[in-house]
C-alpha positions as semicolon CSV with decimal commas, in nm:
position;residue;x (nm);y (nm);z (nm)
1;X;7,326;13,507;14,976
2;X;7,474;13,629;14,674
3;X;7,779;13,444;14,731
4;X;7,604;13,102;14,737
5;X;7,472;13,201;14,413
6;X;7,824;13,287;14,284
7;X;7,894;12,908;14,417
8;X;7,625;12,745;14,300
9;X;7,690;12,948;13,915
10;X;8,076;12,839;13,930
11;X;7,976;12,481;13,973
12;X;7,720;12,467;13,724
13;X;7,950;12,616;13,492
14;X;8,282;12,339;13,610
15;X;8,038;12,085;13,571
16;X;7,905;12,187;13,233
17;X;8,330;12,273;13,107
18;X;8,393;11,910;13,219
19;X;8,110;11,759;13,019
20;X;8,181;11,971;12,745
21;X;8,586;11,845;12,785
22;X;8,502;11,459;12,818
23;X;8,257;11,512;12,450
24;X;8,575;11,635;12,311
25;X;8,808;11,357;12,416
26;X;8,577;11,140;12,247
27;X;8,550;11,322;11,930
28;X;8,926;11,320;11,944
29;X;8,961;10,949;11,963
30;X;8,700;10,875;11,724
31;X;8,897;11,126;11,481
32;X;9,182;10,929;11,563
33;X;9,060;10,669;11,481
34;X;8,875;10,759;11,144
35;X;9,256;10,922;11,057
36;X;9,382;10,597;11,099
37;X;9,134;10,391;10,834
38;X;9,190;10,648;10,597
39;X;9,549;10,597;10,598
40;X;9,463;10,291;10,554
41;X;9,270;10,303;10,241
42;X;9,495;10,558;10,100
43;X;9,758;10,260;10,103
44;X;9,537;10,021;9,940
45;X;9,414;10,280;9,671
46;X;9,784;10,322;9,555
47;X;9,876;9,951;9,555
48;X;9,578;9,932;9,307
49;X;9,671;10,229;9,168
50;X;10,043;10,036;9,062
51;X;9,818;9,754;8,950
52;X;9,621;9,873;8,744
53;X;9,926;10,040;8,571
54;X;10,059;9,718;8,497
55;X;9,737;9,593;8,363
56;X;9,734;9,878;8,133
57;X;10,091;9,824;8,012
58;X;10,037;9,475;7,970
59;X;9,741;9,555;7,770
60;X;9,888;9,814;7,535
61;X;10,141;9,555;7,479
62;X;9,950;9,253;7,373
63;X;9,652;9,429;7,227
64;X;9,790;9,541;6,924
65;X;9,910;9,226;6,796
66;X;9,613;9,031;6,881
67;X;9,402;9,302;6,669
68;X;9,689;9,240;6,372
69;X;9,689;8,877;6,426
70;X;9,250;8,862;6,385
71;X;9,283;9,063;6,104
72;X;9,515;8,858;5,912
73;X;9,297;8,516;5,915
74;X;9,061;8,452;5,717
75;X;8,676;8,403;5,800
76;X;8,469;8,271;5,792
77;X;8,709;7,933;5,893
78;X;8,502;7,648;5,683
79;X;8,567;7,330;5,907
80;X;8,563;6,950;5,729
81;X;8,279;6,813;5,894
């Protein structure tokens, strides 16, 4: 009797290792495939990254001489009507 209660224990327990195995195939893949969109957005956060370096050289640039260029006309403009 014991024995069929040894068999019936070491199924319970295969059973239970190969639901346990099948959960963690899944998580795998879905880890896989959250690894994969985060590469992903880690490429499009530097391409914006460069961008927004350009914007900011651009900027520092330009800005400057549009503040000089304000400062040097006079206001208020009086326009002929």
């Amino acid at each position: 009797m014991s024995w069929q209660l040894y068999g019936i224990l070491q199924y319970r327990s295969m059973e239970a290792s190969k639901m346990l195995a099948e959960k963690a195939h899944l998580s795998a893949a879905h880890m896989e495939s959250m690894t994969v969109d985060m590469h992903d957005i880690a490429r499009k956060t530097k391409q914006e990254a460069v961008s927004m370096r350009i914007i900011t050289l651009v900027t520092l640039f330009f800005l400057p001489g549009t503040f000089i260029s304000v400062r040097l006309v006079p206001f208020p403009l009086h326009l002929n009507r």
